[in-house]
VEXDREN-2710 file (C-alpha; in Angstrom, 1 decimal):
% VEXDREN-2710
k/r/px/py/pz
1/UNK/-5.7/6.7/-28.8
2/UNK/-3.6/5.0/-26.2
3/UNK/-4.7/1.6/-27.5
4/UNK/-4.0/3.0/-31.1
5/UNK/0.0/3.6/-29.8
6/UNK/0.2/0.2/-28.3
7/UNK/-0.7/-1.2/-31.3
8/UNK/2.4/0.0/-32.9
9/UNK/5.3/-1.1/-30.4
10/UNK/6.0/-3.9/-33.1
11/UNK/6.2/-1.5/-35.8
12/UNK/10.0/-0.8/-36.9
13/UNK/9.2/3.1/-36.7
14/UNK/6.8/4.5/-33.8
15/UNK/5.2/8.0/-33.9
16/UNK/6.3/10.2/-31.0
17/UNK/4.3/8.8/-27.3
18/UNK/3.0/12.3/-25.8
19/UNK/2.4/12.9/-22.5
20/UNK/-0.4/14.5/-21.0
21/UNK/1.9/16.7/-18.6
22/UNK/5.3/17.7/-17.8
23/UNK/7.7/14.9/-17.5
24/UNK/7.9/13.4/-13.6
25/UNK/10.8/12.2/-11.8
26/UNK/11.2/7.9/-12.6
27/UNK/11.5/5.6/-10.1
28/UNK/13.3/2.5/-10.8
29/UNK/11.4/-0.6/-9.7
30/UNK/13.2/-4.5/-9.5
31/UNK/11.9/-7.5/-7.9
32/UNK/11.7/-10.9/-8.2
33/UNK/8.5/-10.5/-10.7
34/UNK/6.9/-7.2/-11.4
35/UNK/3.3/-7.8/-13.3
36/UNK/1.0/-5.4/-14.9
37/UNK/-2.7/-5.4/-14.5
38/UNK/-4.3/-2.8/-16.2
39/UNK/-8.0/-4.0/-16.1
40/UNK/-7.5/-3.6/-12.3
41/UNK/-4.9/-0.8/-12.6
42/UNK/-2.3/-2.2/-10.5
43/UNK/1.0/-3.0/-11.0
44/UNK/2.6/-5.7/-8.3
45/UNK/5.8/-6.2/-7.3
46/UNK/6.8/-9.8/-5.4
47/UNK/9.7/-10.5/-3.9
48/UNK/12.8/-8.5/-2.9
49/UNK/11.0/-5.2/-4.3
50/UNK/13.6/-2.4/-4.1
51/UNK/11.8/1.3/-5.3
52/UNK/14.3/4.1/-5.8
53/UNK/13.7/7.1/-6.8
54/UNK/14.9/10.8/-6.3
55/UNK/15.5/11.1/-2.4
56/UNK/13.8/8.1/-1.6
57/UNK/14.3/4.2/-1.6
58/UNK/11.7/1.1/-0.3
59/UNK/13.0/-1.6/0.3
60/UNK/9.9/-4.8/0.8
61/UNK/8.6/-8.0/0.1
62/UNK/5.7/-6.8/-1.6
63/UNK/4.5/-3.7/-3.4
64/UNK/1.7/-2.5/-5.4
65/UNK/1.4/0.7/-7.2
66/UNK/-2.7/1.6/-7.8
67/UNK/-2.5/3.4/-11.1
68/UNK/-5.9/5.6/-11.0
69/UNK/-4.4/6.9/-7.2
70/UNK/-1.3/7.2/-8.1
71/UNK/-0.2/5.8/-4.5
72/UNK/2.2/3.0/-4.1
73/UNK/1.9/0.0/-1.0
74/UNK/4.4/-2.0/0.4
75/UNK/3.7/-4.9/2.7
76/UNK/6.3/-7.2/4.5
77/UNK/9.6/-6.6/5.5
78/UNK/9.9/-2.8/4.8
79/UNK/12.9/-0.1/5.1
80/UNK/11.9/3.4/3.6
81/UNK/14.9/5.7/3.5
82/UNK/14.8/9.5/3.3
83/UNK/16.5/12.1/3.9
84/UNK/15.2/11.7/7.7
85/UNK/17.1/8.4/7.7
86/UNK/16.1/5.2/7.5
87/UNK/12.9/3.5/9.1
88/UNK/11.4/0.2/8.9
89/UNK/7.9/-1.5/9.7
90/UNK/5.4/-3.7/8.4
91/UNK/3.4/-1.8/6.3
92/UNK/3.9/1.9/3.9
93/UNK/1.7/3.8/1.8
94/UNK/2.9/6.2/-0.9
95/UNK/1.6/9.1/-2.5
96/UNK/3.6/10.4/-5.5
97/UNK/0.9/13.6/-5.8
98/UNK/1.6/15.1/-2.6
99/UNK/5.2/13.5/-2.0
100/UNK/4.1/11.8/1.3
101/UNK/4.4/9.1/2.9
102/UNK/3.5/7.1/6.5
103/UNK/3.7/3.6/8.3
104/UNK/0.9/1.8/8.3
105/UNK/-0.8/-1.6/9.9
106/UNK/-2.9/-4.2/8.1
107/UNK/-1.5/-2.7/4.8
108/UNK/-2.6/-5.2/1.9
109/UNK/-1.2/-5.6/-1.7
110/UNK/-4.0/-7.9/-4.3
111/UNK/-2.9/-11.1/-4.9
112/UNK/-3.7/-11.8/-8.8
113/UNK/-3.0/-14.8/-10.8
114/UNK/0.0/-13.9/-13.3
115/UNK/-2.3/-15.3/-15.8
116/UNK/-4.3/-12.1/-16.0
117/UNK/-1.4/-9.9/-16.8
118/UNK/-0.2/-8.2/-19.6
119/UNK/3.2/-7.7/-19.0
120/UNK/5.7/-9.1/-17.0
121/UNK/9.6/-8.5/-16.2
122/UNK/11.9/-7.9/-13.2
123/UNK/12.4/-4.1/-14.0
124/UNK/10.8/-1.0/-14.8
125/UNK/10.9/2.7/-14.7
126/UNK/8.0/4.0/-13.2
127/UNK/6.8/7.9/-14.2
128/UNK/3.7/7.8/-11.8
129/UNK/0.5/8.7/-13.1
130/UNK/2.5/8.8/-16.7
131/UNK/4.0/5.9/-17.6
132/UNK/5.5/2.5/-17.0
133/UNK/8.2/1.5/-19.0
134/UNK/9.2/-2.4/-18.9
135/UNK/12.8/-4.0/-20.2
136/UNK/13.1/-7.5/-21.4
137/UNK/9.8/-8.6/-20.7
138/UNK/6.9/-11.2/-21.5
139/UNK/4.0/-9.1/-22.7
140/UNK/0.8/-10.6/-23.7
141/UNK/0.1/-11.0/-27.8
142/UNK/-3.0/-12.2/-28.1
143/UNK/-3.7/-15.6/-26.1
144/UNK/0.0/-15.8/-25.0
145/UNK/3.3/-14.1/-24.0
146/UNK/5.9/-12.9/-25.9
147/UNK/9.3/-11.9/-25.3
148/UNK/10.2/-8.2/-25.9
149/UNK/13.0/-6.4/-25.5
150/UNK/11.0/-2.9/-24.3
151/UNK/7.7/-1.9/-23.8
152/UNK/5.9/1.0/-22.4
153/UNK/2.3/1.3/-20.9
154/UNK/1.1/4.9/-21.2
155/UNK/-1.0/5.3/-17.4
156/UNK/-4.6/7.0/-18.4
157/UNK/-6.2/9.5/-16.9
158/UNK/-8.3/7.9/-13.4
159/UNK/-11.1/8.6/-15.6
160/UNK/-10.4/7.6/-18.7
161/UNK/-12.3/4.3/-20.3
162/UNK/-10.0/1.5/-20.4
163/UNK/-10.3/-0.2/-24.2
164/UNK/-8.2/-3.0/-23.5
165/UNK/-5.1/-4.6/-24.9
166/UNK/-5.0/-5.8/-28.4
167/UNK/-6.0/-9.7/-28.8
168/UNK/-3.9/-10.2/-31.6
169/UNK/-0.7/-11.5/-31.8
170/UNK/1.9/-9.3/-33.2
171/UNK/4.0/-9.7/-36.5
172/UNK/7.6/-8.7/-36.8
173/UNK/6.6/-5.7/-38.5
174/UNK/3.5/-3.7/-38.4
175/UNK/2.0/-0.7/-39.4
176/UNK/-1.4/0.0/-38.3
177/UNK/-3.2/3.5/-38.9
178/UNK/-6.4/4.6/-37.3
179/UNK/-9.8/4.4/-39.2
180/UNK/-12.1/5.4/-36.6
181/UNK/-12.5/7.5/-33.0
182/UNK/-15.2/8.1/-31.1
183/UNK/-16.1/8.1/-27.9
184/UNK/-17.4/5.0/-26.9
185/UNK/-15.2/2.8/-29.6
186/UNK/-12.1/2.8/-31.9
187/UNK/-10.8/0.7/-35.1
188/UNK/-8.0/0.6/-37.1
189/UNK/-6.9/-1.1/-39.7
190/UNK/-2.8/-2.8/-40.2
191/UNK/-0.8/-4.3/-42.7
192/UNK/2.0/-6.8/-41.2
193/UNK/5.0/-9.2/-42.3
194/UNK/5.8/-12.0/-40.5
195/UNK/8.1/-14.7/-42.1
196/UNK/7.3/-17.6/-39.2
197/UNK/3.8/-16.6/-39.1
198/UNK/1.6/-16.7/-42.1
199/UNK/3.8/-13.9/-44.7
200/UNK/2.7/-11.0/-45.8
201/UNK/-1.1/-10.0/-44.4
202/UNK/-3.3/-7.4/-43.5
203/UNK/-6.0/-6.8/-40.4
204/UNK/-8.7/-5.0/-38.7
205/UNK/-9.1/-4.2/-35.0
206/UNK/-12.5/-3.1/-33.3
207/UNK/-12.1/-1.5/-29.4
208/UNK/-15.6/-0.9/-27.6
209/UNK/-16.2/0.5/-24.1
210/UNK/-18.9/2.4/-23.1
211/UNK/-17.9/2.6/-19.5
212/UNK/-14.9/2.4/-17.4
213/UNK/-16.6/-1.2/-16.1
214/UNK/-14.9/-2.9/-19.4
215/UNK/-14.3/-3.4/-23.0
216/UNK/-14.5/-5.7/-25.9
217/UNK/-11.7/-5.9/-28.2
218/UNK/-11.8/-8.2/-31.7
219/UNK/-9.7/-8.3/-34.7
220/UNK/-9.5/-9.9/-38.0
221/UNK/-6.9/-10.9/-39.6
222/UNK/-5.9/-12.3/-43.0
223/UNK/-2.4/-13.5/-44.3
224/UNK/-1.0/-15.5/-47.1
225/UNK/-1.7/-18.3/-45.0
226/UNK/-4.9/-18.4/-43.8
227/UNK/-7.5/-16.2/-41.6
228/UNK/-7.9/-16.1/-37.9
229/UNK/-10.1/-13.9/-35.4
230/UNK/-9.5/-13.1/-31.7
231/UNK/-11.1/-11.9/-29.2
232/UNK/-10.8/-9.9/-25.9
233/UNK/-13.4/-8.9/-23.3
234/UNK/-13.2/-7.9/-19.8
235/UNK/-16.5/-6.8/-17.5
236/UNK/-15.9/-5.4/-13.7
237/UNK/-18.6/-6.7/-12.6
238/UNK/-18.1/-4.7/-9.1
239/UNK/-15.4/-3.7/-6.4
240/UNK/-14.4/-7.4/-5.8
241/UNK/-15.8/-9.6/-8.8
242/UNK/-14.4/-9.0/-12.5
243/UNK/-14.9/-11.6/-15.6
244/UNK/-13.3/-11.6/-18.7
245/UNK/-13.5/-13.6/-22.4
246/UNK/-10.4/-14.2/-24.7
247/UNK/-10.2/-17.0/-27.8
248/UNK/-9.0/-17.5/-31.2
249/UNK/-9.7/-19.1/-34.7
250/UNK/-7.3/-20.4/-37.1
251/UNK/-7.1/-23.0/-39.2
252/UNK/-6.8/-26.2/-37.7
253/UNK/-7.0/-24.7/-33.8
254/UNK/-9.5/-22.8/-31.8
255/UNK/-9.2/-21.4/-28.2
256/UNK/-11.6/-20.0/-25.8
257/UNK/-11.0/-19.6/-22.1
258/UNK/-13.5/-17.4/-19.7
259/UNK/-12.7/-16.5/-16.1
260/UNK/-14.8/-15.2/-13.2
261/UNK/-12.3/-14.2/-10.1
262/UNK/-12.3/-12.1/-7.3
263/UNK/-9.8/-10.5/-5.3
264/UNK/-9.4/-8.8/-1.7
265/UNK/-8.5/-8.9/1.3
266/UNK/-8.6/-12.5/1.8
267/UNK/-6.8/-13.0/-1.1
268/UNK/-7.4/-14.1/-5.3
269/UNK/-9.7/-16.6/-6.3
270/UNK/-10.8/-17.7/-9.9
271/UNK/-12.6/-20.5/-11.5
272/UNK/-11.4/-20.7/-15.4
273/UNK/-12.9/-22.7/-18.4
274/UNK/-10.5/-23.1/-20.9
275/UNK/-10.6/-24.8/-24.3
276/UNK/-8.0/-25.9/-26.9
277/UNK/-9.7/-27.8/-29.8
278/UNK/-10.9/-30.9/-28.3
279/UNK/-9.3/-31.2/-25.2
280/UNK/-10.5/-28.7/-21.9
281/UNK/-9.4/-27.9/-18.5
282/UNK/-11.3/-26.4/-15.4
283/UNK/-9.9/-24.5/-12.6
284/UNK/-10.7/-23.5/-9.5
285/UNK/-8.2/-21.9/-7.7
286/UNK/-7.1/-20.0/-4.5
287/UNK/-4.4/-17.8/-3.1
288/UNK/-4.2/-16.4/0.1
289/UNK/-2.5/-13.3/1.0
290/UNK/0.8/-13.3/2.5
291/UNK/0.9/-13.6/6.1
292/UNK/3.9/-12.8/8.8
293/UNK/5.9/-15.3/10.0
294/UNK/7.5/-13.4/13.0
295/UNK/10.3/-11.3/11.5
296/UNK/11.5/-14.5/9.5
297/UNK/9.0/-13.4/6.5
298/UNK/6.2/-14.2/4.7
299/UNK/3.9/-17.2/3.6
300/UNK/1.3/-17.7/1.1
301/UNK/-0.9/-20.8/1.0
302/UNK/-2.3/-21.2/-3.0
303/UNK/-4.8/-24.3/-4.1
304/UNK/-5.7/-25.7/-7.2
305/UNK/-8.9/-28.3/-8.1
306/UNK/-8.5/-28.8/-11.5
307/UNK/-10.8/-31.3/-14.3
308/UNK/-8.7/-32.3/-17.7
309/UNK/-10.6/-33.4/-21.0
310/UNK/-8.4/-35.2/-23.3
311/UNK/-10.5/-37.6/-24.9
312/UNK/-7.1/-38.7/-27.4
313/UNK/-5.8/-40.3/-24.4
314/UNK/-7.2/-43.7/-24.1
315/UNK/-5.7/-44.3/-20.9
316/UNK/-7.6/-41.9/-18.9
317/UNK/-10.0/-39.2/-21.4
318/UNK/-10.7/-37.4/-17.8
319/UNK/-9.0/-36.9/-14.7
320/UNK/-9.1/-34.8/-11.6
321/UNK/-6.2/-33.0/-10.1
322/UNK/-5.4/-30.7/-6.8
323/UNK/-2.6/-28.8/-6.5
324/UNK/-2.0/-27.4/-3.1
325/UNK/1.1/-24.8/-2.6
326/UNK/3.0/-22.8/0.1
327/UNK/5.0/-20.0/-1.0
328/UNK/7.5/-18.2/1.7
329/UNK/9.5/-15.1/1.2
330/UNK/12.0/-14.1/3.7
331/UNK/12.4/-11.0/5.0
332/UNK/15.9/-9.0/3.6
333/UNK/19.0/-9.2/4.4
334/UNK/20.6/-5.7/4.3
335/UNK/24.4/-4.7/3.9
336/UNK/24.9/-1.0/3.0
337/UNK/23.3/-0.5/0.3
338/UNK/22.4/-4.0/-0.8
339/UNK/19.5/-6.2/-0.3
340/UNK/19.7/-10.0/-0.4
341/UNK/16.4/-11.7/0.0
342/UNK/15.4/-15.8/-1.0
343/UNK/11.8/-17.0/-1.8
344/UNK/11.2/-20.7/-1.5
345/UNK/8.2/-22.2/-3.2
346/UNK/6.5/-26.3/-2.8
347/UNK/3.2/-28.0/-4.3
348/UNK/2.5/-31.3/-5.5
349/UNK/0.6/-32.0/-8.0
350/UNK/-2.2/-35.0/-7.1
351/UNK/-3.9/-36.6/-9.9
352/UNK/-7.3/-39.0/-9.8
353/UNK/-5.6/-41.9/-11.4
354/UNK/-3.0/-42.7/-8.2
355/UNK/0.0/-40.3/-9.5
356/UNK/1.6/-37.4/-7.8
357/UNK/4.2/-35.1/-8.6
358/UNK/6.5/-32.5/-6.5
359/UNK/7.3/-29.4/-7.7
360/UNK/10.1/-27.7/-5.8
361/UNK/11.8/-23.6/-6.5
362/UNK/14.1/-21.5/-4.8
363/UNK/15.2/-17.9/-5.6
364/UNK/17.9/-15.6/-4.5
365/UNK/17.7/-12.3/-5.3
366/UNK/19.5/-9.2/-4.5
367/UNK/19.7/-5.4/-5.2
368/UNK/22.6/-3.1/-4.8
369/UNK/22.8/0.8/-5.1
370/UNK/26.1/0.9/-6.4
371/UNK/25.9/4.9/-7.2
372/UNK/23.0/7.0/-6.9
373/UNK/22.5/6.6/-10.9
374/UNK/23.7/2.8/-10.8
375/UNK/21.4/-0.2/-9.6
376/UNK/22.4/-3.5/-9.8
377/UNK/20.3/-6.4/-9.4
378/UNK/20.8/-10.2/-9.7
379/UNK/19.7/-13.6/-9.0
380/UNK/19.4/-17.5/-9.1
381/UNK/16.2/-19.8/-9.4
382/UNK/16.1/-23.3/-8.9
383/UNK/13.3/-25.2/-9.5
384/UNK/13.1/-29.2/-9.7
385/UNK/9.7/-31.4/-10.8
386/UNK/9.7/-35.2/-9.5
387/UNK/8.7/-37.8/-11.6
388/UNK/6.3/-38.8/-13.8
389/UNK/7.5/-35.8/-15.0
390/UNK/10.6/-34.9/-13.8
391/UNK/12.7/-31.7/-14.8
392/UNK/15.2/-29.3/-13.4
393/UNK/15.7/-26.2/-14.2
394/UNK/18.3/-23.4/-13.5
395/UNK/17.9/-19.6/-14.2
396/UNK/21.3/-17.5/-13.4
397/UNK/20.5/-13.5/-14.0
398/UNK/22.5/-10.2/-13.5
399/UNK/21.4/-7.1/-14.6
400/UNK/21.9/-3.0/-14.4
401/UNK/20.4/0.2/-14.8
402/UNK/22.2/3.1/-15.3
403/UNK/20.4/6.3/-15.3
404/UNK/23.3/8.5/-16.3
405/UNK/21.1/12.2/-16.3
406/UNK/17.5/13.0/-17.8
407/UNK/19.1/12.6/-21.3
408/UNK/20.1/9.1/-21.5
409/UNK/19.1/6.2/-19.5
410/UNK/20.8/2.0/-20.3
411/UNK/19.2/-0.7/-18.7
412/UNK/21.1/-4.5/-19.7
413/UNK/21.1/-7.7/-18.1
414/UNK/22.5/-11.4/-18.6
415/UNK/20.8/-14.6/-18.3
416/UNK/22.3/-18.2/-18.1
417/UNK/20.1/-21.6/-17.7
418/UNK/21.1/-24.7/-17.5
419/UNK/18.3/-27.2/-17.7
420/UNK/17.7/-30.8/-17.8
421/UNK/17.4/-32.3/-21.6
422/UNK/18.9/-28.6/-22.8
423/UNK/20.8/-29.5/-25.5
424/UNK/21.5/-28.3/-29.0
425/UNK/18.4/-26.7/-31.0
426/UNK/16.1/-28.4/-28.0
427/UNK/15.1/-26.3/-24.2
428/UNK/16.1/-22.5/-23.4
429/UNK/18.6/-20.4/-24.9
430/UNK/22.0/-21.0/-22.9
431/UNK/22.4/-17.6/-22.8
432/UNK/20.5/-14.4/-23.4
433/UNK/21.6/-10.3/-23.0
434/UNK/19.6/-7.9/-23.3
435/UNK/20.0/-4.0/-23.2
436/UNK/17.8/-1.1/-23.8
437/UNK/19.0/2.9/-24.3
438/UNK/17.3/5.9/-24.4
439/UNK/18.3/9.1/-25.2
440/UNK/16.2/12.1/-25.2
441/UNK/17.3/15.4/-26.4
442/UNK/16.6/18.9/-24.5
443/UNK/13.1/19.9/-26.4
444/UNK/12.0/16.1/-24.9
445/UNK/12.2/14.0/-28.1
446/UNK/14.3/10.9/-28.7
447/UNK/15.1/7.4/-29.4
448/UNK/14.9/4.1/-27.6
449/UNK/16.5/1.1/-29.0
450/UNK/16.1/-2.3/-27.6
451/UNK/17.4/-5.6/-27.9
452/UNK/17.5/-9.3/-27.0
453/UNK/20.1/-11.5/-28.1
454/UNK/20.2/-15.6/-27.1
455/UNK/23.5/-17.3/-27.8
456/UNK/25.3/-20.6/-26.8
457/UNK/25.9/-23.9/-27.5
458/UNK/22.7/-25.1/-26.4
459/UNK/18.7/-24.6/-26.3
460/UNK/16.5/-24.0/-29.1
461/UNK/17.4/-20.0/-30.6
462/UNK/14.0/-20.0/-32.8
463/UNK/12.0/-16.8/-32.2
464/UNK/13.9/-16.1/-29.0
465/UNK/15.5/-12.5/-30.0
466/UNK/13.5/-9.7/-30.2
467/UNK/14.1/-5.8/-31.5
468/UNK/12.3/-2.6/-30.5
469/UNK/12.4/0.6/-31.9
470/UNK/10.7/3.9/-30.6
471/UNK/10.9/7.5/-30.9
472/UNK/9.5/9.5/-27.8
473/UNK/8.4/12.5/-26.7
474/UNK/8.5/13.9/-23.2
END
């Protein structure tokens, strides 16, 4: 059923979300990126992570929270403070069942490509072994990402089979309604309206798992348009090694991409196949974990062979590429209850027929406890490509969460880019805000309402607001 509820977070009205126990205490997570990986059950945190919740705060470079133990891992530069004080040290282990927590050496949080998540954003409110609730966010639909302005992932039970995430892309408005449950598989059927994308259509979906190892998800779909299918399949194949299957049909375009990676210790490594109509590109690429530089920070080495089929290009049908990368994040810079933090990335792309490109990024980012219900959080990214294919880009962001009492909780932030060739109708959105509210009433139901609204003078404004609506239940 929890697949069933995620089907509907595009739906204008959402049945109540109910969950399995009494309501915990949140914790408020913000970091540079924050990506969720529910086929491993992890959700990692890179980059001036700040965790706060009642009576405690962790401050790191790095965290991971394992969802089936419920235990959360920071790595790097970390301050834990509590009402002991404050402490710092490489490495901290969590447990939000017993409340405990200790220093630890050789601590190690999974490096995974953020091509394998299904949601990412700079904030969410954690409820461990509950829920993860994620604001102004890219969440996968289908093959790709799509902007939202909320979304929760309901945690399952550690062991619950995990049905997977739906593999097709949603409409503007849905509603869906169950047609079978059982125990090994689930379908539904939906009806949906999408003005930009195909009208007026209806759909089935098909979930099958007959272990906690993986799942295979399709669906079928059929608009005013035209028809497409998608799929969705994911196999642990043990401890270390996992595989998974996604593609599409639709008229005129048809993707498939399959993936065999690994990740530990030693770091992530995949090799891809992916295929878009005629052309193809194979990848096989590595990223080691982050290692301490002194007490400066941390760096991260990443390396990527790569083989392009375009046989439209006359010039050049096939070419080979590498794509080595270094990736440093500094330790924090704390001043009362902020926490300032940069992360500086460089690769250059090297390609078989004599051309090379740099790619360049810096971040700043920075958190600030401004009350104990007020967190503020902000940054800038600067990232610059050399020719052949030169760019620049500029992100500005603040944001806020206000956590006012267990009734009503605001989280809003503002966004400003300035890129090069951003100009009317063409690049990002100038500007962007986004806010969303909840309010829960004292038997444990409510409303969240969320929001994202581009505006400016420049960039292109198509498709780039988004509109969630949810009732809850506690």
């Amino acid at each position: 059923m929890r697949r069933f509820f995620y089907a509907l977070t595009a739906a204008l009205a959402l049945l109540p979300l109910p969950l399995r126990a009494e309501s915990a205490a949140p914790v408020v997570i913000t970091a540079q990126q924050i990506a969720l990986f529910p086929d491993r059950s992890v959700l990692v945190a890179d980059g001036g992570v700040s965790v706060r919740g009642t009576g405690l705060q962790i401050g790191a470079t790095r965290a991971g929270y394992d969802l089936r133990a419920n235990r959360l891992v920071a790595t790097g530069d970390v301050s834990v403070t509590d009402a002991s004080g404050t402490r710092t040290g490489s490495g901290y282990v969590y447990d939000f069942a017993t409340h405990t927590g200790k220093f630890v050496r050789n601590a190690v949080v999974p490096e995974i490509a953020q091509t394998e998540a299904v949601a990412v954003a700079q904030q969410v409110e954690l409820r461990p072994a509950q829920s993860i609730a994620f604001s102004n966010a890219q969440v996968r639909s289908g093959t790709a990402f799509t902007l939202v302005a909320a979304y929760t992932y309901s945690i399952p039970p550690p062991t619950a089979k995990n049905f997977g995430y739906s593999p097709v892309p949603s409409a503007a408005l849905e509603y869906p309604f169950l047609l079978t449950n059982g125990r090994d598989a689930y379908s539904f059927a939906r009806v949906r309206y999408d003005k930009y994308n195909g009208g007026p259509g209806a759909g089935l979906e098909e979930h099958y798992a007959r272990s906690d190892r993986g799942y295979a998800a399709v669906g079928e779909t059929q608009d005013a348009d035209a028809a497409r299918f998608d799929l969705a399949a994911y196999q642990r194949i043990n401890d270390a090694y996992s595989q998974t299957l996604t593609g599409s049909t639709l008229p005129g375009t048809r993707t498939l991409r399959y993936a065999i990676s690994t990740s530990g210790r030693r770091g992530f490594a995949s090799l891809s196949f992916s295929q878009y109509d005629a052309t193809r590109s194979d990848d096989l690429f590595f990223a080691g974990n982050q290692r301490a530089v002194g007490r400066a920070g941390t760096l991260r080495m990443t390396a990527d062979f790569g083989h392009d089929v375009h046989p439209f290009d006359y010039a050049g049908s096939q070419q080979l590429r590498f794509t080595p990368a270094l990736n440093f994040n500094s330790a924090a810079l704390r001043i009362g209850a902020a926490s300032i933090s940069t992360s500086v990335d460089a690769g250059e792309s090297l390609y078989g027929y004599g051309r090379a490109t740099l790619h360049t990024a810096q971040t700043f980012w920075g958190t600030m406890s401004a009350t104990p219900r007020l967190v503020l959080n902000g940054g800038a990214t600067f990232a610059h490509d050399a020719p052949p294919f030169p760019s620049t880009y500029r992100t500005y962001t603040l944001g806020a969460a206000w956590r006012a009492s267990r009734a009503f909780n605001f989280v809003s932030s503002l966004t400003y880019t300035h890129d090069f060739g951003q100009y009317f109708n063409v690049g990002r959105p100038e500007y962007s805000a986004a806010f969303n509210v909840r309010i829960i009433r004292k038997n444990g139901t409510g409303i969240e309402i969320g929001a994202i609204v581009p505006f400016g003078r420049a960039g292109n404004m198509d498709r780039q607001s988004a509109f969630n609506l949810r009732f809850v239940r506690e």
